[in-house]
C-alpha positions in Angstrom: -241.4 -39.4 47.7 -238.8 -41.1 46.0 -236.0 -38.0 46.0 -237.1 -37.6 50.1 -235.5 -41.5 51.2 -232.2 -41.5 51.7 -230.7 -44.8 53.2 -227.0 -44.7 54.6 -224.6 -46.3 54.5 -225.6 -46.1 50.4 -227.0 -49.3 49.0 -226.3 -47.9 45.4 -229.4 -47.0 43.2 -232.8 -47.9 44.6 -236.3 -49.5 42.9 -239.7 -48.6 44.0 -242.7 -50.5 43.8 -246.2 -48.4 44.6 -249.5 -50.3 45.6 -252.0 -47.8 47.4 -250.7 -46.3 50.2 -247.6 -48.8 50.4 -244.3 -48.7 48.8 -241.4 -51.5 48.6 -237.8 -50.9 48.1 -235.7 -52.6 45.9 -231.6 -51.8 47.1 -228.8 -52.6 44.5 -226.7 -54.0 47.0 -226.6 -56.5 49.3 -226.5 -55.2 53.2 -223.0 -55.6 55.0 -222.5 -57.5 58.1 -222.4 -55.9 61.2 -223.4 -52.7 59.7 -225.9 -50.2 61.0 -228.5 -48.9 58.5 -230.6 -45.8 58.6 -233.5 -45.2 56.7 -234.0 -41.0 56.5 -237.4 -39.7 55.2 -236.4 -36.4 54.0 -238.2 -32.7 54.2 -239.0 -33.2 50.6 -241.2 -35.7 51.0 -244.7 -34.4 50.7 -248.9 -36.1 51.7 -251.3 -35.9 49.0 -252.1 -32.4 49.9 -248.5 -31.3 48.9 -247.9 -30.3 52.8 -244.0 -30.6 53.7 -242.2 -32.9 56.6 -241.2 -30.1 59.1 -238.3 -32.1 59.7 -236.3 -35.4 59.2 -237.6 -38.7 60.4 -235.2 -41.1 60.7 -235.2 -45.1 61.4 -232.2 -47.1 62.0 -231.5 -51.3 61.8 -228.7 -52.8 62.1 -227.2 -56.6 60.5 -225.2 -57.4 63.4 -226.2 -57.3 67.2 -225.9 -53.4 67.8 -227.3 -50.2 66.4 -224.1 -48.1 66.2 -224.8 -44.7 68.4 -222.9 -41.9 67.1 -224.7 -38.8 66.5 -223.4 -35.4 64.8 -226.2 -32.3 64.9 -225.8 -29.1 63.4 -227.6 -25.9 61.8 -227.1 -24.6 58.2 -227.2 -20.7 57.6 -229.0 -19.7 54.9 -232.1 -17.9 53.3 -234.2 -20.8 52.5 -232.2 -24.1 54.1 -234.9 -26.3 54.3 -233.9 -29.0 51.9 -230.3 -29.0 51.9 -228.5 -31.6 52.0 -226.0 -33.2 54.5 -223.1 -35.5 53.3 -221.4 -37.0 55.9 -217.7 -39.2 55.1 -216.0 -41.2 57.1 -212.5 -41.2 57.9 -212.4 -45.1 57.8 -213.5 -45.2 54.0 -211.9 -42.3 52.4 -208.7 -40.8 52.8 -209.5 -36.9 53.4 -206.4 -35.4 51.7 -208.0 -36.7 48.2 -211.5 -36.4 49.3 -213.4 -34.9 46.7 -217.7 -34.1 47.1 -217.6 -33.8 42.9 -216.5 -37.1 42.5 -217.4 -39.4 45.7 -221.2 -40.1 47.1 -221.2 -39.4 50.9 -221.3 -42.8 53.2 -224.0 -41.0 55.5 -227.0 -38.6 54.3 -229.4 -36.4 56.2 -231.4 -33.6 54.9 -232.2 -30.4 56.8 -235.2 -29.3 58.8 -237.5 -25.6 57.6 -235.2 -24.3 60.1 -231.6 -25.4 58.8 -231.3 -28.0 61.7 -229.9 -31.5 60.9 -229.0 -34.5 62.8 -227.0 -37.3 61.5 -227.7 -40.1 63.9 -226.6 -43.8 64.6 -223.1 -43.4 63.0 -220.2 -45.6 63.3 -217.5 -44.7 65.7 -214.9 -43.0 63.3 -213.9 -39.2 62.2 -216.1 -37.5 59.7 -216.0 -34.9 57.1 -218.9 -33.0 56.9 -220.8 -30.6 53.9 -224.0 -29.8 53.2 -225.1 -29.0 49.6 -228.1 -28.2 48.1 -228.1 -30.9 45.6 -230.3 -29.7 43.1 -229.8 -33.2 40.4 -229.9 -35.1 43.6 -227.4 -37.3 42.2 -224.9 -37.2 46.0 -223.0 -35.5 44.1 -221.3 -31.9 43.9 -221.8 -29.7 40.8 -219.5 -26.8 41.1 -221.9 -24.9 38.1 -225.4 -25.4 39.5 -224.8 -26.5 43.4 -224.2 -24.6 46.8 -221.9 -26.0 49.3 -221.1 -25.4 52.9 -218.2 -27.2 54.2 -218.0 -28.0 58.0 -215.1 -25.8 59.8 -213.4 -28.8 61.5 -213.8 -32.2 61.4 -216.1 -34.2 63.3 -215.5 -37.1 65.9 
């Protein structure tokens, strides 16, 4: 469960605290004003039985008056793309001619459907750079030696 939830914009490393059936989550950081939060239950995450989400399940909130409504959808081609995941960067925190997947965590995070389908949803109004990378250490990171990496042809508004 815990490498499956994926909350963006990133709230740094997150705590987990199990009783039954019920979890609580601990973020690093404090939330932003006026920002819009979304909660993403990935494919990895599993029932008791060990039977895979299908898809994605997502849940947004916001800390201002508006959920931001941007939305970027897409397919990854590959053998076995259930799992992989999407990094999404936005033009308005990262200058793209230094932009670097190795070294910078992605502002938005989705993970990819059995089928290779994705949707990044309730995004801020801005341009974005998009890759998706199977992120074996899920660490948000890029690792040239042990990682694949598919990098969007244009980027997205």
């Amino acid at each position: 469960m815990e490498n499956a939830l994926f909350i963006s914009p990133s709230l740094g490393k997150l705590e987990y605290n199990w009783s039954g059936e019920d979890v609580d989550v601990i973020f690093s950081n404090s939330l932003k004003e006026n920002t819009t939060y979304v909660i993403t239950l990935g494919t990895d995450a599993s029932d008791n039985h060990g039977i895979k989400l299908k898809e994605t399940f997502s849940l947004a909130f916001s800390t201002g008056s508006t959920i931001d409504s941007g939305k970027i959808s897409g397919k990854v081609f590959n053998e076995k793309p259930s799992g992989v995941m999407i990094f999404a960067y936005s033009n308005r925190h990262h200058s793209f001619d230094t932009l670097s997947p190795k070294t910078t965590s992605p502002d938005y995070i989705s993970q990819t459907g059995n089928d290779g389908t994705f949707v990044l949803d309730h995004l801020a109004k801005a341009t974005y750079r998009v890759f998706a990378v199977r992120d074996k250490e899920r660490n948000l990171l890029f690792d040239v030696e042990s990682n694949e990496i598919g990098i969007a042809r244009n980027d997205v508004e």
